[in-house]
C-alpha positions in Angstrom: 27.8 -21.3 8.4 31.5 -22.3 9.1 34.5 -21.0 7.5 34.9 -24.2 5.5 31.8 -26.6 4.7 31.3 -29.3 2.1 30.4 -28.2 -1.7 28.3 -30.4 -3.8 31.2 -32.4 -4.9 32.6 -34.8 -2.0 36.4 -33.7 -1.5 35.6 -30.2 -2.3 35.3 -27.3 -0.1 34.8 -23.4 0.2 35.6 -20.9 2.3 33.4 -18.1 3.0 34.9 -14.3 4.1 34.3 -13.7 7.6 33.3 -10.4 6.7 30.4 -11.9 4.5 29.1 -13.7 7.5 29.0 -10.9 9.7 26.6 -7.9 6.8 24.0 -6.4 8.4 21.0 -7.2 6.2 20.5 -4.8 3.7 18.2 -1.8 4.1 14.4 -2.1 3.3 13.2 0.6 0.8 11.4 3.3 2.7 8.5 4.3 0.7 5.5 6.2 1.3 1.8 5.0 0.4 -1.5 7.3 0.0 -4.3 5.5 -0.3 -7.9 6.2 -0.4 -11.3 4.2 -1.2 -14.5 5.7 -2.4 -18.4 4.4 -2.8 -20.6 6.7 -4.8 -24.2 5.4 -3.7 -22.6 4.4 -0.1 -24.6 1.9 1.5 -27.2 1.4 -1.5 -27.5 -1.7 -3.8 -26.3 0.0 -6.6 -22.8 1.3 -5.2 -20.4 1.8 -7.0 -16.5 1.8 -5.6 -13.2 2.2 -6.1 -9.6 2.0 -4.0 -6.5 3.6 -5.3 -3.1 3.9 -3.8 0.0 6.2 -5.0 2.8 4.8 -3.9 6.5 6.7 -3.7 9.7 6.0 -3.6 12.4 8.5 -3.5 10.6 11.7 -4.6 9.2 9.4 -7.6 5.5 8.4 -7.9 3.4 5.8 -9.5 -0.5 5.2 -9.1 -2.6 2.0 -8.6 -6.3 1.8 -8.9 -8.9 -1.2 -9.2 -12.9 -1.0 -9.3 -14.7 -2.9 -6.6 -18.0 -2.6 -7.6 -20.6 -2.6 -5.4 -19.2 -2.2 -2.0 -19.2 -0.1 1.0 -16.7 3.3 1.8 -15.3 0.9 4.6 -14.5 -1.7 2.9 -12.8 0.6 -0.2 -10.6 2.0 2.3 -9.4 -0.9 3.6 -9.1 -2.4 -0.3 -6.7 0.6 -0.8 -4.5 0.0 1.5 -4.0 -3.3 0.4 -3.7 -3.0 -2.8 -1.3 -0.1 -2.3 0.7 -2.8 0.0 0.0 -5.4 -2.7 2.1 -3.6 -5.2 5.1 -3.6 -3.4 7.8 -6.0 -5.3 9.5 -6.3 -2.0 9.5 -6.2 2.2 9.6 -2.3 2.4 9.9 0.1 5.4 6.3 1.8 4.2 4.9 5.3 5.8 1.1 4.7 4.9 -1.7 7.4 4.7 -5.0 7.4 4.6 -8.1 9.2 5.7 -9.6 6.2 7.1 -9.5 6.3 11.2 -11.4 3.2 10.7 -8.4 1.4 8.8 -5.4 3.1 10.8 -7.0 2.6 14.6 -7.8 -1.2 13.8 -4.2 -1.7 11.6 -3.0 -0.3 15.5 -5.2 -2.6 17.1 -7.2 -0.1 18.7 -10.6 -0.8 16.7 -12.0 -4.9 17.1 -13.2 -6.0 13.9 -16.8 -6.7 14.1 -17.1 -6.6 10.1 -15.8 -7.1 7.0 -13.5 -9.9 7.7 -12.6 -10.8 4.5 -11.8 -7.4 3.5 -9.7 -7.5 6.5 -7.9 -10.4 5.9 -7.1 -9.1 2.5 -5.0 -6.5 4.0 -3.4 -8.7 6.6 -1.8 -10.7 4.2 -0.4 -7.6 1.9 0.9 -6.2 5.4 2.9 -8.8 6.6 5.6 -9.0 4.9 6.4 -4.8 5.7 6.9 -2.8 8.2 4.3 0.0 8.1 3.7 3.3 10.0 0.0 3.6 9.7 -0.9 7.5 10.0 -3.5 9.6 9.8 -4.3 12.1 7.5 -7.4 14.5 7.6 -9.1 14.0 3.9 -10.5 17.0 1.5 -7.8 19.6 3.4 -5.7 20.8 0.4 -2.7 17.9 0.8 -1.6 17.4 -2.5 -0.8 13.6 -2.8 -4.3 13.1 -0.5 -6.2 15.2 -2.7 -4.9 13.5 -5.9 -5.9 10.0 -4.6 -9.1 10.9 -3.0 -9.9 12.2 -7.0 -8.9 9.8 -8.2 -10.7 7.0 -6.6 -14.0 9.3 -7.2 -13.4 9.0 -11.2 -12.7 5.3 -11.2 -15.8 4.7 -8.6 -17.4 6.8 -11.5 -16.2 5.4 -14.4 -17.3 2.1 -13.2 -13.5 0.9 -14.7 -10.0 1.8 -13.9 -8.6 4.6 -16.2 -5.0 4.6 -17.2 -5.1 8.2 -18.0 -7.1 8.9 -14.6 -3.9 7.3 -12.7 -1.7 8.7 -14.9 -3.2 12.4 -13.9 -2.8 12.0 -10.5 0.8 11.0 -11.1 1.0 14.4 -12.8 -0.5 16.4 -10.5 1.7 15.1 -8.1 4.9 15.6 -9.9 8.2 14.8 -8.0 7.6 15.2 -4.4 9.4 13.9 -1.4 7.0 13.3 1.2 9.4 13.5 5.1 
């Protein structure tokens, strides 16, 4: 853009501040995802699963859930990383976790996808637009936040719903915690 370029009136022009021109773009939000997916019945025409995702943001939690239905633990884990992704209002720097080698070795493109494409493409789409640090964290070893999700997900898998208070526990259980 040039100091001075026509307005929308003919005759008329502006001048923008050079100092204007030359911001760095403003910071992406660094927030930090744990998400987890669960199948009661695993494998078994009668399945029943759930993905969940608590999402935080400066020491500040909030918990997203949705019921699947009948599908595999796979695809649940990958369904909870997207919706936790999904939820996002805006490009974020995001530090995700989640049990799932499955979904953090093919995110780093160490795993080929020989299955659940659409599941896959699902959590392409709600990726893109972040930049993510996928990582790794053992499931069912005391983390608070992991812990929290991976109960979660169980009670809504259970529940065969999503349960406001259910989130909202987790969220409590959690309390104010910076995760560095």
């Amino acid at each position: 853009m040039s100091a001075s370029s026509p307005g929308c009136y003919p005759g008329l022009s502006y001048s923008t501040p050079s100092a204007l021109l030359n911001m760095p773009p403003p910071q992406k939000k660094e927030v930090t995802i744990f998400c987890d997916g669960s199948s009661l019945g695993n494998g078994q025409a009668a399945a029943r699963a759930a993905a969940v995702a608590l999402l935080g943001y400066q020491g500040i939690w909030r918990a997203v859930g949705s019921y699947l239905g009948c599908a595999t633990n796979q695809q649940a884990e990958v369904a909870a990383a997207a919706l936790g992704l999904e939820s996002l209002r805006e490009p974020c720097k995001v530090h995700l976790f989640t049990d799932s080698r499955y979904v953090v070795e093919t995110m780093s493109g160490r795993f080929r996808r020989k299955t659940n494409h659409s599941w896959w493409e699902r959590l392409d789409k709600a990726a893109a637009r972040h930049a993510i640090k996928w990582e790794w964290t053992k499931g069912h070893n005391g983390h608070v936040v992991q812990e929290a999700t991976d109960r979660a997900a169980r009670r809504i898998a259970a529940l065969e719903r999503v349960d406001e208070e259910v989130l909202q526990e987790a969220v409590d259980t959690i309390g104010v915690t910076e995760i560095g």
